[in-house]
mmCIF file of the protein (N, C-alpha, C, O) and its ligand, coordinates in Angstrom:
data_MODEL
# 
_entry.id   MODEL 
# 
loop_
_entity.id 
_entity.type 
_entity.pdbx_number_of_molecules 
1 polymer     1 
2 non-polymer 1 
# 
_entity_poly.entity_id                      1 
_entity_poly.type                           'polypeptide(L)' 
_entity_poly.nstd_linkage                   no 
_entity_poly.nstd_monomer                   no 
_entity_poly.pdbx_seq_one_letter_code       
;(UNK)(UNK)(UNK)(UNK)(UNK)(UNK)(UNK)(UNK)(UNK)(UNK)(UNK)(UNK)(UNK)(UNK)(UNK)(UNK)
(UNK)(UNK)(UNK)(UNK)(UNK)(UNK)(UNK)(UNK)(UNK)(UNK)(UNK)(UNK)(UNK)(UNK)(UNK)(UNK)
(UNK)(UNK)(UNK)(UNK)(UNK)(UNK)(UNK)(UNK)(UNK)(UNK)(UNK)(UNK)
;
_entity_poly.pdbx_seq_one_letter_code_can   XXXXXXXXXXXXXXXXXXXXXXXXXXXXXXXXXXXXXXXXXXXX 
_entity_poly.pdbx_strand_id                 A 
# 
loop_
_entity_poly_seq.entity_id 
_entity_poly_seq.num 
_entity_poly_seq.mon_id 
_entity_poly_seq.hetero 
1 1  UNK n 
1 2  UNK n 
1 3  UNK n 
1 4  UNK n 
1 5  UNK n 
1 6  UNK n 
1 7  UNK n 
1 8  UNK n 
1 9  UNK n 
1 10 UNK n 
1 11 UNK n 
1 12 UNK n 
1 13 UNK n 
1 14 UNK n 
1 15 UNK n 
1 16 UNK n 
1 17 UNK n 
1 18 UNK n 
1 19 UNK n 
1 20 UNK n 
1 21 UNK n 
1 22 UNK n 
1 23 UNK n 
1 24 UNK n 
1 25 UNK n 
1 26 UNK n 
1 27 UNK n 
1 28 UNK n 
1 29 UNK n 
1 30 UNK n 
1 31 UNK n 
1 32 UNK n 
1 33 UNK n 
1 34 UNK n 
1 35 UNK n 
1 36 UNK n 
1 37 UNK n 
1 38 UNK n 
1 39 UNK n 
1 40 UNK n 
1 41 UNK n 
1 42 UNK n 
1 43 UNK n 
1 44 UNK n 
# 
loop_
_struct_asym.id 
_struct_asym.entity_id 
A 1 
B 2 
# 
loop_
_chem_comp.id 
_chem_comp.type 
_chem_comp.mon_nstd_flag 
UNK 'L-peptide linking' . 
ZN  non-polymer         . 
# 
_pdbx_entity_nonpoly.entity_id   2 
_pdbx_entity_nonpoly.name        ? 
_pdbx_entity_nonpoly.comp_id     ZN 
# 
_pdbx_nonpoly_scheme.asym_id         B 
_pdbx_nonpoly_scheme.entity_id       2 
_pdbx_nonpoly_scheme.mon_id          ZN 
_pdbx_nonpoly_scheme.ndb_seq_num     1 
_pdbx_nonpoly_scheme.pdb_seq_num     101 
_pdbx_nonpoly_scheme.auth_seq_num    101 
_pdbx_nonpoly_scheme.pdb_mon_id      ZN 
_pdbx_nonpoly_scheme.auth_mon_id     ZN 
_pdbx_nonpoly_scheme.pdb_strand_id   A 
_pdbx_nonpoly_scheme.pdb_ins_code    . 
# 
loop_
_atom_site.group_PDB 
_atom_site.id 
_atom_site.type_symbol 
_atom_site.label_atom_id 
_atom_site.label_alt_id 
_atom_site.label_comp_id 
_atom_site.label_asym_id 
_atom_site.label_entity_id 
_atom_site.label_seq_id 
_atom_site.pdbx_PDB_ins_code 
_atom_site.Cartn_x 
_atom_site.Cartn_y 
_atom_site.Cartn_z 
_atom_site.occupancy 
_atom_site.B_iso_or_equiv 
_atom_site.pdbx_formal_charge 
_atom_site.auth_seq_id 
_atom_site.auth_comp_id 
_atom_site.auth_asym_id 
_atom_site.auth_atom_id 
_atom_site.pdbx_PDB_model_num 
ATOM   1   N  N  . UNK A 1 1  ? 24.965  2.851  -0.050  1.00 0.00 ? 1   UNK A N  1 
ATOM   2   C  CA . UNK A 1 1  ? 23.883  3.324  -0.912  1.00 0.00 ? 1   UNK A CA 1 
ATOM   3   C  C  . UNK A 1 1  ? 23.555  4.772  -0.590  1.00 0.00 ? 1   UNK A C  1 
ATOM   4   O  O  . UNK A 1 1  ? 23.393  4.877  0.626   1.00 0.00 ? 1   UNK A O  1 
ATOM   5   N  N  . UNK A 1 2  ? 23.381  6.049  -1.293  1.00 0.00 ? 2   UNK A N  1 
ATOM   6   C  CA . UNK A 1 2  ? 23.569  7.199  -1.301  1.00 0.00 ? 2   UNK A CA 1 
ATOM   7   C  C  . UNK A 1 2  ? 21.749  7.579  -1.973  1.00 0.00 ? 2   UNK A C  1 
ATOM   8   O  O  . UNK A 1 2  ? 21.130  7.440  -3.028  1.00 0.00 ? 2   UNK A O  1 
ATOM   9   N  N  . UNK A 1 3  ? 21.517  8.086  -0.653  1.00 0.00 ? 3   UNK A N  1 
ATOM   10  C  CA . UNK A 1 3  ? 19.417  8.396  -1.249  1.00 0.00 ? 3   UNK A CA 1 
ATOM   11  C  C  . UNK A 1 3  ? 19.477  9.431  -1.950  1.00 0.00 ? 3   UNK A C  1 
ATOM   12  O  O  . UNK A 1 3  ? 19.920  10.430 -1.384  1.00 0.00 ? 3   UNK A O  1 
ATOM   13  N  N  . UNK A 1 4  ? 19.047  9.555  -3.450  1.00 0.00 ? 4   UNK A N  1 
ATOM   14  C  CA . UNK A 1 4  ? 18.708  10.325 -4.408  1.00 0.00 ? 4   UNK A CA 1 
ATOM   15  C  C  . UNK A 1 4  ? 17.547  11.245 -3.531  1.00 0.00 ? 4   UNK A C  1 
ATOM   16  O  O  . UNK A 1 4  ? 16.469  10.675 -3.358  1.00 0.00 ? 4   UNK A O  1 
ATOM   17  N  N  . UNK A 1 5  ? 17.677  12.440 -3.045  1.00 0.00 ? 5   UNK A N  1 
ATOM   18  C  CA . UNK A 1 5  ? 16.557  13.684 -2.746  1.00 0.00 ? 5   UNK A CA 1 
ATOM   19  C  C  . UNK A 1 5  ? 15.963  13.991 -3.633  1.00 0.00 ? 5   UNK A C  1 
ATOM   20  O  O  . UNK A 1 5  ? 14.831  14.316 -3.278  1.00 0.00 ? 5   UNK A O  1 
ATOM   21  N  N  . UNK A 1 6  ? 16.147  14.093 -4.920  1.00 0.00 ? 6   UNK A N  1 
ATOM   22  C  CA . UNK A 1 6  ? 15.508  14.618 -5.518  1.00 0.00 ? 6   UNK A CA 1 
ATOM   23  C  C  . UNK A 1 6  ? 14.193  14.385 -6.778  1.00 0.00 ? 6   UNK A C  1 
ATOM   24  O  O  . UNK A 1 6  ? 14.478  13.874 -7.861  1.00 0.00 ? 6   UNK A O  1 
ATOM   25  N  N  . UNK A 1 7  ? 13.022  14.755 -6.507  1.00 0.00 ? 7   UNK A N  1 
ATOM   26  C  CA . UNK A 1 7  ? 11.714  14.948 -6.322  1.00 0.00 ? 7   UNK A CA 1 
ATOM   27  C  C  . UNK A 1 7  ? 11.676  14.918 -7.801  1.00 0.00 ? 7   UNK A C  1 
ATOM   28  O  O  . UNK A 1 7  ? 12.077  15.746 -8.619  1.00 0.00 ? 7   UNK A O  1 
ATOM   29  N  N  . UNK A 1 8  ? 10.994  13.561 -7.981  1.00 0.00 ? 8   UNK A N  1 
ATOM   30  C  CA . UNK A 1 8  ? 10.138  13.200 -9.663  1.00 0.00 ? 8   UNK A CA 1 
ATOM   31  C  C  . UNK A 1 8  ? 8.953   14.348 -9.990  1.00 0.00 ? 8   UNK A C  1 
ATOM   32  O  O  . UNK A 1 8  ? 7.729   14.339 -9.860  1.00 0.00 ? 8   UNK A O  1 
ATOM   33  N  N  . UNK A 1 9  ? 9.949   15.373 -10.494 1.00 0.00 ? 9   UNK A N  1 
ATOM   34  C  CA . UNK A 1 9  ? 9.050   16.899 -11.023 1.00 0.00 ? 9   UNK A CA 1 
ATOM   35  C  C  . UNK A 1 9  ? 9.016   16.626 -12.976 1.00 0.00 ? 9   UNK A C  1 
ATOM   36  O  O  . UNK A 1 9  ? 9.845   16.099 -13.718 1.00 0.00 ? 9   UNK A O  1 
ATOM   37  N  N  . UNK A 1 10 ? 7.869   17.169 -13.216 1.00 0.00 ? 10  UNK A N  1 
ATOM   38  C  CA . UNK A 1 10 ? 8.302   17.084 -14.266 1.00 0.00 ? 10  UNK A CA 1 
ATOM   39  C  C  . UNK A 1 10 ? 8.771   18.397 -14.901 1.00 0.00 ? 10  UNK A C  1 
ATOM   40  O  O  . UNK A 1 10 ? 8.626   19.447 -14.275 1.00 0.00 ? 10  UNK A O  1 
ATOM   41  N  N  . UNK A 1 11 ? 9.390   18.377 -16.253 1.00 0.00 ? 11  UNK A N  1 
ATOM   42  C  CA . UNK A 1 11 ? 10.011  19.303 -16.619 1.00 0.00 ? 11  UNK A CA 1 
ATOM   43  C  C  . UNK A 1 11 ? 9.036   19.916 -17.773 1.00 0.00 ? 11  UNK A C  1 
ATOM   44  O  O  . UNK A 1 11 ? 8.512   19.153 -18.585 1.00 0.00 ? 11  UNK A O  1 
ATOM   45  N  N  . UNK A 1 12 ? 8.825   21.247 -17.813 1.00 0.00 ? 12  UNK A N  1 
ATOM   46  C  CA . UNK A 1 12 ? 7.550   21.652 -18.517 1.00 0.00 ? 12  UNK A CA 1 
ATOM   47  C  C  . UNK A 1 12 ? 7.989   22.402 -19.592 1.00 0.00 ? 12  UNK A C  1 
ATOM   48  O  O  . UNK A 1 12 ? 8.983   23.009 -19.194 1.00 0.00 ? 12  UNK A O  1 
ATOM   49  N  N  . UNK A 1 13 ? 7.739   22.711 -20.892 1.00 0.00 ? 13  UNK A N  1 
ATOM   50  C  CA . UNK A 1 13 ? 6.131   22.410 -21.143 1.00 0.00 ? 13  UNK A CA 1 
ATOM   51  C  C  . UNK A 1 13 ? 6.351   20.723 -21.497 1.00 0.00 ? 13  UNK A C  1 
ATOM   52  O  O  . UNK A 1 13 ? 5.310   20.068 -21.565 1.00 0.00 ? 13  UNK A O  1 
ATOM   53  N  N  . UNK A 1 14 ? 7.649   20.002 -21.721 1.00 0.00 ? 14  UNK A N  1 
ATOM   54  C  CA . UNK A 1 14 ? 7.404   18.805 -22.489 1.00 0.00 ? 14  UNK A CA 1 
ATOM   55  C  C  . UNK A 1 14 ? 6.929   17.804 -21.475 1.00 0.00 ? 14  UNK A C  1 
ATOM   56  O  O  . UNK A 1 14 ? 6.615   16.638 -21.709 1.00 0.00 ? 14  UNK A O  1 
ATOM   57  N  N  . UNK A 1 15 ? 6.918   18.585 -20.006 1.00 0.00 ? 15  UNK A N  1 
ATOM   58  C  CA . UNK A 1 15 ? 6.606   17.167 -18.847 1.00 0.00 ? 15  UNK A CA 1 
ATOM   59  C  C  . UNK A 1 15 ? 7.073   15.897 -19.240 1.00 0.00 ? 15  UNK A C  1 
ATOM   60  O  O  . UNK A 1 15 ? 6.323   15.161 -19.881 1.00 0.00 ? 15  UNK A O  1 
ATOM   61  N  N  . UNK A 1 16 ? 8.433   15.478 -18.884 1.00 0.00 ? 16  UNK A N  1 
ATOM   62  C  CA . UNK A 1 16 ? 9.156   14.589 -18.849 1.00 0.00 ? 16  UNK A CA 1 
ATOM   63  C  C  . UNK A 1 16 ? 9.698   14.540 -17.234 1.00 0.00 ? 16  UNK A C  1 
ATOM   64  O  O  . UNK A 1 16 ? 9.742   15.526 -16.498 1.00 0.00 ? 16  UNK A O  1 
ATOM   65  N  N  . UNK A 1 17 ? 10.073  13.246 -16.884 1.00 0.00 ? 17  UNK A N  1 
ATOM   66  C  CA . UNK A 1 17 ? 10.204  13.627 -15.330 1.00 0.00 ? 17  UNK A CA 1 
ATOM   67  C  C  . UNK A 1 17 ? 11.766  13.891 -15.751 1.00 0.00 ? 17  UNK A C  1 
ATOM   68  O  O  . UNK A 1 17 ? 12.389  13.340 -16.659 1.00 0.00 ? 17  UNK A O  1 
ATOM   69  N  N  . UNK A 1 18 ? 12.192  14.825 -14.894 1.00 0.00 ? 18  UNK A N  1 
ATOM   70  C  CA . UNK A 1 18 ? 13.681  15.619 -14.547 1.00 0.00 ? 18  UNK A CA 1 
ATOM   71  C  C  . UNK A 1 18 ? 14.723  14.459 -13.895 1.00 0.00 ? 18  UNK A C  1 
ATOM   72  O  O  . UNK A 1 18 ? 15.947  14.560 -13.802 1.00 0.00 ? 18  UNK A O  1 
ATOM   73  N  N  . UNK A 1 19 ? 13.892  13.349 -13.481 1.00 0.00 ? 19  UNK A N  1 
ATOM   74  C  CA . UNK A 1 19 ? 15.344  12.544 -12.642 1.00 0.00 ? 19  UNK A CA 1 
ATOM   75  C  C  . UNK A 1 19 ? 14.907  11.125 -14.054 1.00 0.00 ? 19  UNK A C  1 
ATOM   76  O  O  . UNK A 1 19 ? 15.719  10.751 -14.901 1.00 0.00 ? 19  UNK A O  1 
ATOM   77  N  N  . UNK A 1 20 ? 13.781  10.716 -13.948 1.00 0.00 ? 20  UNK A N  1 
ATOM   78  C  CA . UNK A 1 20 ? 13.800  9.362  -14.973 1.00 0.00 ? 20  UNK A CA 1 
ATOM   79  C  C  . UNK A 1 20 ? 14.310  9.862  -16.603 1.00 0.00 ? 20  UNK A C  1 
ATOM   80  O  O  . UNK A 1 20 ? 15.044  9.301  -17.416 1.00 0.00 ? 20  UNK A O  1 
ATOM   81  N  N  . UNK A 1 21 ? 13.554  11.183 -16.652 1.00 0.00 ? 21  UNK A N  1 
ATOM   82  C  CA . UNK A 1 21 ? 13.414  11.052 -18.175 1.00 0.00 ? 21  UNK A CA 1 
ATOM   83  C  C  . UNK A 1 21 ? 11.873  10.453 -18.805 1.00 0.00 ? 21  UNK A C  1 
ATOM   84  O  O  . UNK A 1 21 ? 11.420  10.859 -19.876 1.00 0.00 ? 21  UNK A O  1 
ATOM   85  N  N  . UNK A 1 22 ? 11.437  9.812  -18.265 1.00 0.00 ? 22  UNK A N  1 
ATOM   86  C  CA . UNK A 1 22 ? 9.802   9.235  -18.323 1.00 0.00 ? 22  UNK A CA 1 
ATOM   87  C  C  . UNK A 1 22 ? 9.083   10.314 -18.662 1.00 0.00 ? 22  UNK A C  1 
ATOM   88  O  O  . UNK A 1 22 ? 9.248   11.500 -18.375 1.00 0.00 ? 22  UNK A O  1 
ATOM   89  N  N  . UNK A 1 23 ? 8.172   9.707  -19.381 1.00 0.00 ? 23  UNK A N  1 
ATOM   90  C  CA . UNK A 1 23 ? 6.944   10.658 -19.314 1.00 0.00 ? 23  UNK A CA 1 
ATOM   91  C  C  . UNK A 1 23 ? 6.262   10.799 -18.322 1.00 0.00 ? 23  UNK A C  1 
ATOM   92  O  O  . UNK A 1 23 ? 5.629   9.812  -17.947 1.00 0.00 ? 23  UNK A O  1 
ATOM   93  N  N  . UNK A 1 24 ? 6.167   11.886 -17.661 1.00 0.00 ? 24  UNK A N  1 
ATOM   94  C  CA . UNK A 1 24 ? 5.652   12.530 -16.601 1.00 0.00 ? 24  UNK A CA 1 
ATOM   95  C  C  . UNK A 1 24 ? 4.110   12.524 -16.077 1.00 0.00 ? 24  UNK A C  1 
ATOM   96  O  O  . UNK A 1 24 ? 3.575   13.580 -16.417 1.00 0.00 ? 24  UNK A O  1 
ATOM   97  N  N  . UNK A 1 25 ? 2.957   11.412 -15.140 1.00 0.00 ? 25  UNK A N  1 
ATOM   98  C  CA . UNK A 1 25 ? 4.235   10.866 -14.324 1.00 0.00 ? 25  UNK A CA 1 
ATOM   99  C  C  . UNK A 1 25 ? 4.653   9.690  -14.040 1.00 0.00 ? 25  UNK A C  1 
ATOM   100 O  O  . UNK A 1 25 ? 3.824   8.811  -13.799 1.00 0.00 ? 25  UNK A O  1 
ATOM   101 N  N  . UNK A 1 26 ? 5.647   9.494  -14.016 1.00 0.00 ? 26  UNK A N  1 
ATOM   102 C  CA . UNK A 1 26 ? 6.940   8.452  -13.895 1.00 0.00 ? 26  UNK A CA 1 
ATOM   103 C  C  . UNK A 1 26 ? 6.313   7.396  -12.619 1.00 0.00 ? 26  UNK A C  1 
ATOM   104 O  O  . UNK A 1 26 ? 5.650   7.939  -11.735 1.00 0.00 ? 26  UNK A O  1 
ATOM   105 N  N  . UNK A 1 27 ? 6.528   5.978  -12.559 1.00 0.00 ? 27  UNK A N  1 
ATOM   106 C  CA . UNK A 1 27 ? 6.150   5.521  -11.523 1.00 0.00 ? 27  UNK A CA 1 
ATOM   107 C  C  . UNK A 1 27 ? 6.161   5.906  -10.381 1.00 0.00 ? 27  UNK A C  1 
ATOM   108 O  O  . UNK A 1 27 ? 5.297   5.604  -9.559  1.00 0.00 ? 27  UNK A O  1 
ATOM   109 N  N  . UNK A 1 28 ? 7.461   6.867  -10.084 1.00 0.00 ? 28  UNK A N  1 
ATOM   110 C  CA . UNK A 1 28 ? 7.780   7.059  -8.739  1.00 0.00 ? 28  UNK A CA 1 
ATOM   111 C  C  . UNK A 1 28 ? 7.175   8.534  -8.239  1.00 0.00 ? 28  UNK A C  1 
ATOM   112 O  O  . UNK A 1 28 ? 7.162   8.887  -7.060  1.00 0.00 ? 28  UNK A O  1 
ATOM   113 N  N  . UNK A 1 29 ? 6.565   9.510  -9.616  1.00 0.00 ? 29  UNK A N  1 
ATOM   114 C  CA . UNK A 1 29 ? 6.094   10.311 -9.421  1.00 0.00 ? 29  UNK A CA 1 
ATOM   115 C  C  . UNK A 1 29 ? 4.492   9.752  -8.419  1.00 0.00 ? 29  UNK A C  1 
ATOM   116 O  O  . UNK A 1 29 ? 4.094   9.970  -7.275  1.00 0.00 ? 29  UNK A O  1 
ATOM   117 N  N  . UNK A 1 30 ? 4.165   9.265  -9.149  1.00 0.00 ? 30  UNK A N  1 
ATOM   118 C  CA . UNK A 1 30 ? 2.957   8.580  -8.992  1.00 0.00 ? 30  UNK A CA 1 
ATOM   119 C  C  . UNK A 1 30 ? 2.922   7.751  -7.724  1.00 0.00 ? 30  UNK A C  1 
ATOM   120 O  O  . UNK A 1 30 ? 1.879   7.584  -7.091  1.00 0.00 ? 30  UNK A O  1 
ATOM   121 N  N  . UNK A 1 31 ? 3.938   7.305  -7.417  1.00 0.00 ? 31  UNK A N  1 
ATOM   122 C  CA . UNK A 1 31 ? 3.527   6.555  -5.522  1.00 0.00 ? 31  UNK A CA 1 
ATOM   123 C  C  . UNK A 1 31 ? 3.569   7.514  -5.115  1.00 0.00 ? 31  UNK A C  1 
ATOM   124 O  O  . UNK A 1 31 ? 2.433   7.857  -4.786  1.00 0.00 ? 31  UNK A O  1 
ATOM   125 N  N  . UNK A 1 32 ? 4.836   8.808  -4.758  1.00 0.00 ? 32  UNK A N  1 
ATOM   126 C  CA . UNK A 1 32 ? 4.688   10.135 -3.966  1.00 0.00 ? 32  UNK A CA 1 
ATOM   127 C  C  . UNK A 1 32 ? 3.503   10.498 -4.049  1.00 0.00 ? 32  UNK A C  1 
ATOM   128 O  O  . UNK A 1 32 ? 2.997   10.491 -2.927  1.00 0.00 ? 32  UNK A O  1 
ATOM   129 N  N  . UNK A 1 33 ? 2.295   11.046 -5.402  1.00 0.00 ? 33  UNK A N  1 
ATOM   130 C  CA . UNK A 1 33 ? 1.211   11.963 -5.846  1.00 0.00 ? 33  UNK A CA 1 
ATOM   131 C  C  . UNK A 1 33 ? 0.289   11.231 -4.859  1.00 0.00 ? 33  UNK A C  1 
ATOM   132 O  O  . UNK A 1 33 ? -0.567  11.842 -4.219  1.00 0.00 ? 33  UNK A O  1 
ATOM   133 N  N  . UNK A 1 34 ? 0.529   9.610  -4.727  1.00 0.00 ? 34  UNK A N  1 
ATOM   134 C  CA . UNK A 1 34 ? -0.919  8.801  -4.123  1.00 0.00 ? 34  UNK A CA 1 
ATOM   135 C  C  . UNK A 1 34 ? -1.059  8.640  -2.974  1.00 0.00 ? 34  UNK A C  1 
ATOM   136 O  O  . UNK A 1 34 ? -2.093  8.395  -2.353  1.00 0.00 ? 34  UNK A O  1 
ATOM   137 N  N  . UNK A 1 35 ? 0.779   8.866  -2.339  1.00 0.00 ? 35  UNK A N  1 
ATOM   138 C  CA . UNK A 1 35 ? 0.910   9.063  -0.960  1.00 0.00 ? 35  UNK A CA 1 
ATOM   139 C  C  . UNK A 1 35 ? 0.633   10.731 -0.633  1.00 0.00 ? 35  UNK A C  1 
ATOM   140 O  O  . UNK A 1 35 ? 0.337   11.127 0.494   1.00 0.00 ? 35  UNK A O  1 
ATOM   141 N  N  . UNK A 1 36 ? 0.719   11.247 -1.311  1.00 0.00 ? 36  UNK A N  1 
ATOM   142 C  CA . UNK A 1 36 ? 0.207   12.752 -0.336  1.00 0.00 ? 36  UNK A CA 1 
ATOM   143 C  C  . UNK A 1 36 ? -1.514  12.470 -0.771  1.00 0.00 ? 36  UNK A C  1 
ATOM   144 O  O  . UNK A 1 36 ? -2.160  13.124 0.047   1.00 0.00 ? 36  UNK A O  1 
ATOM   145 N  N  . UNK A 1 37 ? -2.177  11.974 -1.436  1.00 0.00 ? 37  UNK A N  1 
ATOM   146 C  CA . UNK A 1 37 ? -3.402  12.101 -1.648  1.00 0.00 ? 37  UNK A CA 1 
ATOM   147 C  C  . UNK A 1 37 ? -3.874  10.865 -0.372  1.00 0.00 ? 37  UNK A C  1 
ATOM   148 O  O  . UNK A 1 37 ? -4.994  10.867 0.138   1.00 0.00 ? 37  UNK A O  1 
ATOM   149 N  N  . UNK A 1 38 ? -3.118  10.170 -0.122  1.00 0.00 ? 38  UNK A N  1 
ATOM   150 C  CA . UNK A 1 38 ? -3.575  9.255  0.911   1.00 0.00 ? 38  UNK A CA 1 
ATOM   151 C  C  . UNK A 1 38 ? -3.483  10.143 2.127   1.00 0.00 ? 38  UNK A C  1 
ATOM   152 O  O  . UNK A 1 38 ? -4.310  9.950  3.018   1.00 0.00 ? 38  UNK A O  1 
ATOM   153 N  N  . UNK A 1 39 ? -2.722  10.941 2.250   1.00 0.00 ? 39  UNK A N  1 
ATOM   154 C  CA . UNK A 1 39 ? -2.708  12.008 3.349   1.00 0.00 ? 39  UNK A CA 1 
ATOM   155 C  C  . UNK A 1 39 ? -3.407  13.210 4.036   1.00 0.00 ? 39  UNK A C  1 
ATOM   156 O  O  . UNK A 1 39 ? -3.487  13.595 5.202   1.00 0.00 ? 39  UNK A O  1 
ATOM   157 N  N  . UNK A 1 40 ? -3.859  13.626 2.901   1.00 0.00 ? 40  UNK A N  1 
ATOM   158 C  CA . UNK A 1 40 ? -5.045  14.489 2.419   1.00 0.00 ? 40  UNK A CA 1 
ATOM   159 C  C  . UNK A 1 40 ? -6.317  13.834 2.506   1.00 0.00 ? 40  UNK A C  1 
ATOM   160 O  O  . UNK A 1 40 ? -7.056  14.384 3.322   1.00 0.00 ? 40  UNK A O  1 
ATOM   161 N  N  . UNK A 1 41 ? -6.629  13.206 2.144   1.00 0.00 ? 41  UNK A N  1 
ATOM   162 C  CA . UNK A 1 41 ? -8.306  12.156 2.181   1.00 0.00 ? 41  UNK A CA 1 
ATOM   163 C  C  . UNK A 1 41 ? -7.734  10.765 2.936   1.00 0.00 ? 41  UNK A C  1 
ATOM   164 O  O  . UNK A 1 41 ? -6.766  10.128 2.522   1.00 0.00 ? 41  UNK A O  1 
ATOM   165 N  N  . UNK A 1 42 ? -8.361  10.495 3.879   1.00 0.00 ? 42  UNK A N  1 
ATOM   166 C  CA . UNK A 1 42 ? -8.245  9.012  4.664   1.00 0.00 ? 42  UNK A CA 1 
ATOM   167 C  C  . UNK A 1 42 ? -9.418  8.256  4.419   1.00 0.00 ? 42  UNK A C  1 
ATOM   168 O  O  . UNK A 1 42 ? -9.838  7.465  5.264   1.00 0.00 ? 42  UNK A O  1 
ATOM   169 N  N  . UNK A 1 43 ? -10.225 8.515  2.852   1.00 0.00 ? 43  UNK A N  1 
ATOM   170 C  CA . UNK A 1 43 ? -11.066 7.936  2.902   1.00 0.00 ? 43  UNK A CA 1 
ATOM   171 C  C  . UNK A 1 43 ? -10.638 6.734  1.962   1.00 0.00 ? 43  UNK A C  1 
ATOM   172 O  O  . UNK A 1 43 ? -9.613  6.691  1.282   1.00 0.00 ? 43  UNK A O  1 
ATOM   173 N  N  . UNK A 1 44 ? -11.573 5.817  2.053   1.00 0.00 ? 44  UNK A N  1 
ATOM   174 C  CA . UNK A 1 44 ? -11.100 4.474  1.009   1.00 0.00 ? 44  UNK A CA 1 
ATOM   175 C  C  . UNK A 1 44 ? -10.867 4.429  -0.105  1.00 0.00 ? 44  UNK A C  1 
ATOM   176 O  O  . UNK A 1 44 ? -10.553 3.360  -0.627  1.00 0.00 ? 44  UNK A O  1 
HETATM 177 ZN ZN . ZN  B 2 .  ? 10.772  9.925  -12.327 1.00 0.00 2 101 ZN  A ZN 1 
# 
């Protein structure tokens, strides 16, 4: 199994994500966005 690096960005102005194609953001955008916000605030 070969790990895809590359980072659910979206592509602008139409913001579509660049690796799904999804509208931006993409599930996987969205666990990364909630994990750096979990990182940033340790509040509940
Ligand atoms: Zn994506």
């Amino acid at each position: 199994m070969s790990r895809t690096a590359r980072p659910h960005l979206p592509v602008r102005p139409i913001w579509l994500c660049r690796v799904c194609g999804h509208t931006w953001p993409c599930g996987a955008a969205r666990l990364s966005l909630l994990a750096e916000y979990r990182e940033d605030r340790t509040a509940c």
